[in-house]
Every structure is written in structure tokens, then in C-alpha cells.
C-alpha positions in Angstrom: 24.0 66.4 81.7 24.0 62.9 83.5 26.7 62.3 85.9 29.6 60.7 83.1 32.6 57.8 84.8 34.5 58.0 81.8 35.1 59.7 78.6 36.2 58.1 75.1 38.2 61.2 73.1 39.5 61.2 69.6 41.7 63.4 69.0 43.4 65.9 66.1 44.7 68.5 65.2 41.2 70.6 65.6 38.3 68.4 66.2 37.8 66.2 69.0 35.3 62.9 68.9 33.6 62.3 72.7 31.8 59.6 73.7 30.7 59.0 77.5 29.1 56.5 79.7 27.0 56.8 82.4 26.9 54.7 85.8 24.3 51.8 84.3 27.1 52.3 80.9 24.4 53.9 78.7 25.9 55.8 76.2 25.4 59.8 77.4 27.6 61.7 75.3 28.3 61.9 71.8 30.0 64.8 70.8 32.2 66.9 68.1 34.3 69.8 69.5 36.2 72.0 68.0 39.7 72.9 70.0 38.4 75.7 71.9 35.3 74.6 72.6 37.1 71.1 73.5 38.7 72.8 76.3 35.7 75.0 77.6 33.8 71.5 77.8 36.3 69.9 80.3 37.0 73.1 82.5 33.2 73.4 83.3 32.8 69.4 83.2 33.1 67.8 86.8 35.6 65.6 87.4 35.9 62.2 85.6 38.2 59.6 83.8 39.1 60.6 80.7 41.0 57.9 77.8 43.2 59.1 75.3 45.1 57.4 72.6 48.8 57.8 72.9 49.8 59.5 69.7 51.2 63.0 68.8 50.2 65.5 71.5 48.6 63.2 73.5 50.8 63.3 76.8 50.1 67.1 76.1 46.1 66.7 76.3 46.7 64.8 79.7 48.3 67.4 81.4 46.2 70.1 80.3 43.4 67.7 81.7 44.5 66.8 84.5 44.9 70.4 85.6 41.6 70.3 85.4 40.8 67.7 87.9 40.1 65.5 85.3 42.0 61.8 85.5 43.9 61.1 82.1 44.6 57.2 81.6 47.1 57.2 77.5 46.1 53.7 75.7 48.7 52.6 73.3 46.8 52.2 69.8 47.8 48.9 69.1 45.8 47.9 72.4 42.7 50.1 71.2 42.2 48.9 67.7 40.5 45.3 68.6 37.5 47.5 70.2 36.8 49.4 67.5 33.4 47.3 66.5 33.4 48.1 62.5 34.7 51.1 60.1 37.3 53.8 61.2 35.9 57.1 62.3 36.5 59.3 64.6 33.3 58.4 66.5 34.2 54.7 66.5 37.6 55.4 67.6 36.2 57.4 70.9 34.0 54.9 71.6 36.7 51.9 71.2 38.7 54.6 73.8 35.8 54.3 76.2 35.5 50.2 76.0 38.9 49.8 76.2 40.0 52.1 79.1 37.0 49.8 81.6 38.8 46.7 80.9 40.5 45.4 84.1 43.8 44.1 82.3 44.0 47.3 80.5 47.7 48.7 80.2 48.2 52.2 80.3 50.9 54.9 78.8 52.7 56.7 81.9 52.2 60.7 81.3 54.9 62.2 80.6 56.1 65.5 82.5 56.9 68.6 79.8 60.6 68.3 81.1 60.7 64.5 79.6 59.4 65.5 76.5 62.0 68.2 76.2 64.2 65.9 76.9 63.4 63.6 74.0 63.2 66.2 71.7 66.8 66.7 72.3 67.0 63.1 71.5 65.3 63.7 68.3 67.1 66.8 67.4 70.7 64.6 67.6 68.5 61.6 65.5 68.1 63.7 62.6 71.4 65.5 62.5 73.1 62.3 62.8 71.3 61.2 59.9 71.8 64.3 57.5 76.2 63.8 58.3 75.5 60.3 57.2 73.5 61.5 53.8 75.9 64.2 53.5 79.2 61.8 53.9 77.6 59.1 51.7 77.6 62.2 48.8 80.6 63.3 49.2 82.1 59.9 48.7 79.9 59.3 46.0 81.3 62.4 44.4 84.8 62.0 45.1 84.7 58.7 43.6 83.6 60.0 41.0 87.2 61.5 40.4 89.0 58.3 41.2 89.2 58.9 45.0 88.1 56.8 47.6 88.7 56.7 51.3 88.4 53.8 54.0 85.0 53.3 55.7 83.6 54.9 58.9 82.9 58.8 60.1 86.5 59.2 61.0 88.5 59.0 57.4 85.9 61.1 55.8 87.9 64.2 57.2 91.3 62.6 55.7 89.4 62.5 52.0 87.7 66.5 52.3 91.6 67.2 52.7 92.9 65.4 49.9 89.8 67.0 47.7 90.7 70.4 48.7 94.7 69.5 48.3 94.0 68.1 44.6 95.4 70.7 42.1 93.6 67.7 38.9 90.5 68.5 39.9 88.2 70.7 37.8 88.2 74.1 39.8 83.9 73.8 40.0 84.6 70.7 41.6 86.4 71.7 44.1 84.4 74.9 44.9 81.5 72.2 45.7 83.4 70.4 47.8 84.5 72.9 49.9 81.3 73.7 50.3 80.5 70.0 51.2 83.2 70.4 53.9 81.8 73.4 55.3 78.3 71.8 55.5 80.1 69.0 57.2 81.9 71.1 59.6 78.9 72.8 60.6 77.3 69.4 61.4 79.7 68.2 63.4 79.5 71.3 65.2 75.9 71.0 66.1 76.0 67.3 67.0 79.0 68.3 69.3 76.7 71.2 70.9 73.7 68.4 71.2 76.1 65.9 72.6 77.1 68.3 75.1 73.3 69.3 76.1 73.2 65.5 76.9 75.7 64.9 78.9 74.7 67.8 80.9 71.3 66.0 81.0 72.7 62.7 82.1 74.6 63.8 85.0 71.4 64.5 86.8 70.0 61.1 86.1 71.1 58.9 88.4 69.7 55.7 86.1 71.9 56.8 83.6 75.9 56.3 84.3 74.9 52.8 86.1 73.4 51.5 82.6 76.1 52.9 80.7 77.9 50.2 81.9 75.9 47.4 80.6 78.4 45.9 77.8 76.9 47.2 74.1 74.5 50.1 75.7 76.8 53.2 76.4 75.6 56.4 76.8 73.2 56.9 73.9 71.1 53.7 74.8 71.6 54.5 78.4 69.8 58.0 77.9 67.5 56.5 75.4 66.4 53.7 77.9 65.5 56.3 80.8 63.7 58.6 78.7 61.2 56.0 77.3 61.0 54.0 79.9 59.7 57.2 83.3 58.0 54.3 84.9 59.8 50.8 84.5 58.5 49.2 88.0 54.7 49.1 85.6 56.3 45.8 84.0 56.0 42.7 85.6 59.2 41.3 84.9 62.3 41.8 82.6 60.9 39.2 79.9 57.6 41.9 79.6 59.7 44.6 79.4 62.0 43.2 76.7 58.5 42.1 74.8 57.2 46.3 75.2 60.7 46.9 73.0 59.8 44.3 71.0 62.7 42.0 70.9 60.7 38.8 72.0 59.9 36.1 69.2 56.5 36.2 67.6 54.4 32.9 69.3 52.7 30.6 66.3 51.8 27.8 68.8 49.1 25.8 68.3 47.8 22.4 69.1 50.6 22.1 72.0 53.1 22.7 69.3 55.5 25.6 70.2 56.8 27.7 67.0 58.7 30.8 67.2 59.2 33.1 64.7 61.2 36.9 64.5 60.9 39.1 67.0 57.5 41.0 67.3 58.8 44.4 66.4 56.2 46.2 68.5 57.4 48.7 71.1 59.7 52.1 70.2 61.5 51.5 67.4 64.3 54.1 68.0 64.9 52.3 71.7 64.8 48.7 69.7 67.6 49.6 67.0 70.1 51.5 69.8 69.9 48.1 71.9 70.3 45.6 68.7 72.6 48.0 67.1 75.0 47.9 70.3 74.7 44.3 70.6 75.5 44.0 67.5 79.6 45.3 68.0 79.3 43.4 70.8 79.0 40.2 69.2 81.2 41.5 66.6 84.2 42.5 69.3 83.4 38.9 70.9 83.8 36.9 67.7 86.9 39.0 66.8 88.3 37.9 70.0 89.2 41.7 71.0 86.8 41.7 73.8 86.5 39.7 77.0 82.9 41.0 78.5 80.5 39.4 80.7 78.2 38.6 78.0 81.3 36.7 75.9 81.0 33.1 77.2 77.5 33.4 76.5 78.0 35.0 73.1 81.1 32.7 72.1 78.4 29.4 72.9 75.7 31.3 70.8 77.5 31.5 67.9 78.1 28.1 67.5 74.7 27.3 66.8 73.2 30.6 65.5 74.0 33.3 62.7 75.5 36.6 64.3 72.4 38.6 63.6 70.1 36.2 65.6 72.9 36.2 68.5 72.6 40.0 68.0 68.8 40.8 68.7 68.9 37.6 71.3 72.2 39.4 73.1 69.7 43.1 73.2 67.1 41.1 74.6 69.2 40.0 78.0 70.5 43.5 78.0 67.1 44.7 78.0 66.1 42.5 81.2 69.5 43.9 82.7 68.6 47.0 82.3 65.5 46.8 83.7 66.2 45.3 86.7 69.1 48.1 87.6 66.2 50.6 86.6 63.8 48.8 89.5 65.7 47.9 91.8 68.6 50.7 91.7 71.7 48.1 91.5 74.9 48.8 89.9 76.1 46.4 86.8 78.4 44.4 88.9 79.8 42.6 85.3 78.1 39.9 85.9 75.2 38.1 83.7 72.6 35.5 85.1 71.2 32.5 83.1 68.2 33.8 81.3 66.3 31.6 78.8 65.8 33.7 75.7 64.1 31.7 72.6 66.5 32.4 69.3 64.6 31.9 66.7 65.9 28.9 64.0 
């Protein structure tokens, strides 16, 4: 086979699109592999640059390859899609892969090591058990008030109203079987959630990143862990602006003509990372307008308010903490509880 400089692959679960390019970018290789066969094909192939796109398994796939000699550069789809020429198929998606990976301002996906990706898992793990005690409390107080009880809102009185089920001698004696065994399913939750929790904190004491973000106002440990995990190489962005548009919590540009118009925020990026961020901005600027906290970001906040709804100030106020976070991540700083100007558009 001619001498290949890079490699286009499309991949599944089981078959696997190539398309390769020659020195004199003539089209060489155009190939369907099955999995095994996929990997026979790069172990005997000599060494070359190989483009992937950054989706489930992906990060697997490029260290696999690499051990091979071979050099793995992950596209983000959204930055592959305006090669693909016309149709979607697998072979037009490899080829897009190929065309994309020569361009000079190409941005690539950082591989990730198998540790990270255990590591996020974890993450993922907490996610979804943390959404199963909310399903789980949102029944059980759907059933209770049923019955004519009702209990305050938030996690923590939800505890105070499995008690006063379980302690009500009016209530049907099937009812209260059920929610006994709500409790128990709640009590289990909690339990695993704890034993997650605790697998984290054990994680974050060896990252150094993490205990000096933590003490970013409205980022804590969750966002903290959450920030280091997506983010293994944060030097790759330019400035604390690109890095806060990668989240997506940058406004959407409509200008034209030499007219400036912004809209919402792009939305592009992680969207777990994006809803930590806005979500503890969000008790920020509701601790700030309560006037029962005196932060760094509160002057800023306090002036914001005046002119824009809460939920604007919100995503604007995850935005700085974005560049702030950032810039500890680069340049190793501590939060020092201090904010500098930054010009952040707000949308109207």
C-alpha cells in the first residue's frame, strides 16, 4: 500500500469507515473493517496520523492506537460536520475526519488517560444517583400529599415527613407498608451517594487544582472536581474568554453590517460542566440579593442587578467564574478573593 500521512476513521460499535491520503493528497484508502480486523490493520500499518471523532469510546480508540505508534488527533463533531461535502454515511464522515484534521486552525480533543475516565465515571455514577433521590423524594411527596401531608421544600425536611408517615396511626396500613419501603429506598440512596461522595473527596485530595477552585465564590467542591476532570489540558485555550465560550456561556454573535447583536448564550461545550457553574452562580446571586452574603463577586452582582433579571446576572456571574477558574488552572494562583474588571456581554 502507498505510504498514507493521515487517516479519516468512522467509528462504531463494530465497523470502522477509513479513508487515507497519500503525500500528493490522493485518496489511497477506502476501507470497511470489522473490529478485529480494525485492529490487525493498524498493528501491521506503519506509523501515521490517525483522526477520530470525539464521541463514545473515542479516547479509548486513541490509546489503543497510539500504543501502536500511531498518532491520534480527537475532533469535536461539531468542528467535523461542515466538511462533510453531502449525505451522512459512514464513508463521508471518514473522509470529512481526514479534511478536517489537515486544517492548520484545527482544534483538537486532549486524550484522556484511563485514570481520568475513571474518574468521570465516578462523576457519572453520583449524576444519576442524585437524580433517582430527587425522582424518588418528588414521589414520596406526591404521595403523602395525597393524604393531607405536606413538608417544607429542599432534601433536608424530606426525612422529617418519612417520620411523620411512618408515626401516622390514620393512615391506611397499605399505605404505610409503601412508604416504609419508600424510606428504605431513600435510606439506601443516601447511603450510596455518601459512599460516592467519599470516593471523591479521596480523589480531590490528590489534585492539587482542586481545593484552590473550591474557593472560587459559587463553585465548591462539585464544580471544582467537575472543572478539573473536563478540562486535563486548560493551557490549549487562548484566553479565559475562549475557555468560557468551550462551556458555552458566551452570547450567540448576530452581527452584521457593523451592527453588533447578541443573543443567549451559545450552549455548546459540556453541558454537565455548564449547569454546575450557572447552577452555583445562581445561589450566589441569590445569597447577594438576599443581602446574607458579602463575596467578592457582590459589588459586581449588586450593580448587575439593577439593570438585568437574576437569571441573566446568573449565567453572566458563571461566565467570570469560568475565566477565574481558568486562570488559577494555568497559571497555578490561589483565589486571593479578589475579582478583576472583565467585560462580559449580558444579553438584553
Amino acid at each position: 500500500m502507498e505510504q498514507l500521512i493521515r487517516i479519516g476513521m468512522d467509528t462504531s460499535k463494530s465497523v470502522f469507515q477509513l479513508h487515507g491520503v497519500n503525500a500528493a493528497e490522493e485518496v489511497v484508502l477506502r476501507r470497511k473493517l470489522r473490529r478485529k480486523d480494525m485492529v490487525t490493520f493498524f498493528e501491521k500499518l506503519p506509523p501515521t496520523v490517525v483522526a477520530i471523532e470525539a464521541c463514545g469510546a473515542s479516547h479509548h480508540w486513541a490509546r489503543l492506537l497510539t500504543s501502536f505508534g500511531h498518532e491520534v488527533k480527537l475532533i469535536a463533531a461539531q468542528l467535523v460536520k461542515p466538511y462533510v461535502k453531502r449525505g451522512k454515511n459512514d464513508a463521508a464522515d471518514a473522509e470529512a475526519l481526514c479534511e478536517a484534521m489537515s486544517r492548520p486552525t484545527m482544534r483538537f480533543v486532549p486524550v484522556k488517560t484511563a485514570d481520568q475516565q475513571a474518574v468521570l465515571m465516578l462523576m457519572g455514577v453520583r449524576d444519576r444517583l442524585i437524580r433517582n433521590q430527587t425522582q424518588l423524594s418528588n414521589a414520596i411527596r406526591g404521595f403523602a400529599a395525597e393524604f393531607g401531608l405536606t413538608a417544607a421544600r429542599g432534601i433536608d425536611h424530606l426525612g422529617r415527613l418519612l417520620d411523620q408517615l411512618q408515626a401516622d396511626n390514620s393512615l391506611p396500613s397499605l399505605a404505610r407498608e409503601l412508604f416504609a419501603a419508600h424510606a428504605e429506598e431513600y435510606k439506601q440512596l443516601q447511603a450510596k451517594i455518601a459512599e460516592v461522595d467519599a470516593k471523591l473527596a479521596a480523589w480531590q485530595k490528590t489534585e492539587p487544582h482542586c481545593n484552590r477552585l473550591a474557593k472560587i465564590p459559587g463553585i465548591a467542591a462539585i464544580g471544582a472536581a467537575l472543572l478539573v476532570m473536563k478540562t486535563p489540558a486548560p493551557e490549549r485555550f487562548a484566553s479565559g474568554r475562549q475557555f468560557a465560550a468551550w462551556i458555552g456561556l458566551t452570547p450567540k454573535d448576530h452581527s452584521t453590517a457593523g451592527k453588533v447583536r447578541h443573543g443567549g448564550i451559545t450552549r455548546a461545550g459540556d453541558e454537565g460542566l455548564r449547569s454546575v457553574l450557572v447552577a452555583g452562580a445562581t445561589a450566589v446571586v441569590r445569597h447577594v440579593a438576599a443581602g446574607t452574603s458579602k463575596n467578592a463577586f457582590a459589588p459586581w452582582v449588586e450593580q448587575l442587578l439593577k439593570r438585568k433579571a437574576p437569571k441573566l446576572v446568573a449565567v453572566a456571574l458563571a461566565n467570570k467564574m469560568a475565566r477565574i477558574a481558568w486562570k488559577l488552572m494555568v497559571t497555578g494562583q490561589s483565589y486571593a478573593g479578589k475579582t478583576a474588571p472583565v467585560e462580559i456581554a449580558v444579553a438584553a
